[in-house]
MIMARNU-545790 format. One record per residue (C-alpha): x, y, z; residue in three letters. Coordinates in steps of 0.2 Angstrom, whole numbers, plus 5000, padded with zeros to 4 digits. Layout:
BEGIN
XYZALA ...
# end
This chain:
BEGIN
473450184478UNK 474750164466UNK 476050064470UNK 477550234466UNK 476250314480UNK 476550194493UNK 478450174489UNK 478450374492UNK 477550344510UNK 478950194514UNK 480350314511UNK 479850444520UNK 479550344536UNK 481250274536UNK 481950454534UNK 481250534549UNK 481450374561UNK 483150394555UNK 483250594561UNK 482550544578UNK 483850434582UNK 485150544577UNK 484350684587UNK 484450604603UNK 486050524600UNK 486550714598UNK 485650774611UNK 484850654624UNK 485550614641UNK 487250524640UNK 487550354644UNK 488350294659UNK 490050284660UNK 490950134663UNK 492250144678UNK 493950054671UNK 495350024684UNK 495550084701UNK 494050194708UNK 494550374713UNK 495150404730UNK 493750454742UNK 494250614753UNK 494450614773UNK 492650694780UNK 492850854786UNK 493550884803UNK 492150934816UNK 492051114819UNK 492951174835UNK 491851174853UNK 491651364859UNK 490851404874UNK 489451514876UNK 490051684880UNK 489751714898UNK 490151554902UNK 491751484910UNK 492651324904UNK 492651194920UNK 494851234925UNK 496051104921UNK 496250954935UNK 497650974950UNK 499350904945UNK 500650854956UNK 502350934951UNK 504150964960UNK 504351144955UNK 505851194965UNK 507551104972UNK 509051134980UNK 510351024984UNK 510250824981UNK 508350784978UNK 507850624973UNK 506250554967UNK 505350364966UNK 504050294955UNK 503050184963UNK 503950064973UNK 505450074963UNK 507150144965UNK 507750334970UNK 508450424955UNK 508950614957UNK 507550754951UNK 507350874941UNK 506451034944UNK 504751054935UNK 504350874934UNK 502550794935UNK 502150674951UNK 500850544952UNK 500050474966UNK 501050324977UNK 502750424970UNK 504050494983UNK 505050644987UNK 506550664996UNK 507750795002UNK 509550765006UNK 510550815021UNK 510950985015UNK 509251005001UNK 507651065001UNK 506351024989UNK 504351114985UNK 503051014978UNK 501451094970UNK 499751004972UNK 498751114961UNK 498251304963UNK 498651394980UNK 499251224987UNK 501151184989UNK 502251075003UNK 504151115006UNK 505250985012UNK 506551035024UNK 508450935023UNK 508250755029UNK 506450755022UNK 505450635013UNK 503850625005UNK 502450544995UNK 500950594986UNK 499350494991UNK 497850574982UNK 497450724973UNK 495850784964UNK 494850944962UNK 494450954980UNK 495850864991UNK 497550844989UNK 498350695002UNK 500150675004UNK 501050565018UNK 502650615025UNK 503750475028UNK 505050545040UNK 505750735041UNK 504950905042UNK 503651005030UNK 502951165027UNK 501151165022UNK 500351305013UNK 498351325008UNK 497651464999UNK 496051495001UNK 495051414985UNK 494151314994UNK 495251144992UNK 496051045006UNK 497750985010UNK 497850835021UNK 499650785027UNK 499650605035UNK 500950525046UNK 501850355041UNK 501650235055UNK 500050335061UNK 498250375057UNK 498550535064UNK 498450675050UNK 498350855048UNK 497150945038UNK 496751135035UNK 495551235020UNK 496651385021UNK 498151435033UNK 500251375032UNK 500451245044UNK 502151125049UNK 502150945052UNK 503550845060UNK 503750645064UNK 505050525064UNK 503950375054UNK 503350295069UNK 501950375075UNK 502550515085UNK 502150685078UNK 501950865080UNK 500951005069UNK 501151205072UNK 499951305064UNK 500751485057UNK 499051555049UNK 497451495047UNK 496551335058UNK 497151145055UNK 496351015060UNK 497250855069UNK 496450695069UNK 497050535078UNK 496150385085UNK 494650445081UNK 495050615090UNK 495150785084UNK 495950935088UNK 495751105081UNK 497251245081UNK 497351435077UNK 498951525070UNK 500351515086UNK 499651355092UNK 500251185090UNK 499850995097UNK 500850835097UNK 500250635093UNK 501050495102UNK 501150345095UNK 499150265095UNK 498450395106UNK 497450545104UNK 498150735099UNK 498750845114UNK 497550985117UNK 498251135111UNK 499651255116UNK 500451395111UNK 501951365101UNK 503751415113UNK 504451575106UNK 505951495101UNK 506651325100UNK 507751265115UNK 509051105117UNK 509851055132UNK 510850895132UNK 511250755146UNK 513050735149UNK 513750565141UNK 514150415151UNK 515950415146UNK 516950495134UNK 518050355132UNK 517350165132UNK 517249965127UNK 515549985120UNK 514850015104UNK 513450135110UNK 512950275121UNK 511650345127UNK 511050515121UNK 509750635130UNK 509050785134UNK 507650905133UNK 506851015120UNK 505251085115UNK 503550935114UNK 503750855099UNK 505250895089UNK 506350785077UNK 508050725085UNK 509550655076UNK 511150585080UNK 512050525065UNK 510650445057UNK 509750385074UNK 508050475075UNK 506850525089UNK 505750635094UNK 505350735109UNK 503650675121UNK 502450795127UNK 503850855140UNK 504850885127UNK 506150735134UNK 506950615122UNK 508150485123UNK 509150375108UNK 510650245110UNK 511850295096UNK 513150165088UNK 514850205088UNK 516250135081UNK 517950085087UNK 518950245088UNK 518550435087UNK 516450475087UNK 516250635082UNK 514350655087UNK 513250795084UNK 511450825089UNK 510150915078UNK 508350945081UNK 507051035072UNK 505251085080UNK 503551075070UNK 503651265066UNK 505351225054UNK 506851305069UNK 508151205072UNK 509651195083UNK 511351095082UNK 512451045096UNK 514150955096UNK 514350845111UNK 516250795117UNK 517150625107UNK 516750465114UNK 518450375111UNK 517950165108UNK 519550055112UNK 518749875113UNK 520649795113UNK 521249705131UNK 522649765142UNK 524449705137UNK 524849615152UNK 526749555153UNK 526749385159UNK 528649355156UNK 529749305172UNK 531549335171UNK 532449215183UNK 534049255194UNK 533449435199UNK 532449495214UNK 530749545211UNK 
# end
């Protein structure tokens, strides 16, 4: 082959090398790129789709929530162990927090659906426990009203300074005490159940049974058709001492006051208190209210306390006859 041949064959061989390369330069996959700087913000992940139950299927109900719901007059409220400030209507309670009504005030307390206590005046309060199948509340001193509805939840009302306690799955029921063990429940509708000292005692609508102090519940009665107060007449309306005695007789187990002395009534319906009195006018007046929420005022006469000596003139004046 001649040398002009092989020259040809050279060149030819250089010029198609040359139009592959440019061909995938032109058309071949790209090189990577190279990342200069910051790399781009990556995106939040998608927020999960929305739960929906099943049709036909019921969402379990929301758990029971302790709440004031209504007021009047002074109410006051306590977290914990901490100090009384005054309430607001529609607020949320937890348990170990307190209620209370003033002299003149009534508050209601909602323990979740179809169950609700109403403190009457002079009333106080606490929540214990409360979950989807019991609600427990403890009333401190005072008189409540207790109503159930029939969902198949239970209301317990417990008495401070007792292990006595009330207890119904449907009905309204009343509870009174005076905080140190002496109680008494009426039932209205429905059955409550009364335990104490390992006792128990079941009553229907118009029946009612008290708890002494570490005994057993009375059987049951039926509740008197009205509420009675007859007073013992005072020692003396006018007096050294700073007390006097103050009795009487009303129906078993009522709340008595005098001033801010309590008692209540035993299963005679007797009670008894010694009141304090100041030096002057006492004005006292006695007010008592049964398990069933009636209550009757009396006044009773002044006690006048003079505590001072009798002037005595000692002086003798000479020169004249006795």
């Amino acid at each position: 082959m001649s040398r002009a041949i092989l020259a040809v064959l050279l060149l030819a061989g250089v010029v198609i090398g040359v139009a592959v390369a440019l061909s995938d330069e032109l058309f071949g996959d790209p090189p990577p790129s190279v990342v200069v700087g910051h790399p781009p913000p990556q995106l939040p992940p998608p927020a999960p789709a929305p739960v929906v139950a099943p049709v036909g299927v019921d969402t379990p109900p929301a758990p029971p929530e302790a709440m004031l719901v209504a007021l009047r007059g002074r109410v006051q409220v306590r977290r914990g162990e901490g100090a009384w400030v005054d309430a607001d209507v529609n607020i949320a309670l937890a348990a170990a927090d307190s209620v209370r009504a003033g002299r003149n005030a009534e508050a209601a307390v909602r323990l979740g659906n179809g169950v609700e206590v109403r403190l009457s005046p002079r009333s106080e309060l606490r929540v214990s426990e409360i979950n989807m199948a019991v609600s427990k509340v403890r009333l401190d001193e005072g008189h409540v009203v207790a109503s159930v509805g029939e969902g198949g939840r239970t209301l317990q009302v417990q008495a401070k300074g007792s292990d006595a306690a009330a207890e119904s799955r449907g009905g309204t029921f009343g509870v009174v005490t005076d905080g140190r063990g002496q109680l008494a429940v009426a039932a209205t509708t429905g059955s409550v159940k009364v335990t104490a000292q390992g006792a128990e005692v079941e009553i229907g609508a118009g029946q009612g049974t008290t708890v002494d102090p570490g005994k057993a519940p009375s059987a049951a009665t039926e509740v008197p058709s009205s509420l009675f107060l007859k007073l013992g007449a005072l020692a003396a309306t006018q007096t050294n001492q700073t007390s006097t005695t103050v009795q009487g007789k009303t129906s078993p187990g009522a709340l008595v006051r005098v001033g801010d002395q309590v008692a209540t009534s035993d299963a005679r319906g007797n009670f008894s208190m010694r009141v304090p009195l100041k030096d002057g006018k006492n004005e006292l007046a006695v007010e008592v209210v049964d398990a069933s929420g009636r209550r009757e005022d009396q006044r009773l006469p002044a006690v006048i306390v003079d505590r001072e000596k009798p002037k005595i003139d000692a002086a003798v004046q000479w020169g004249r006859p006795n």
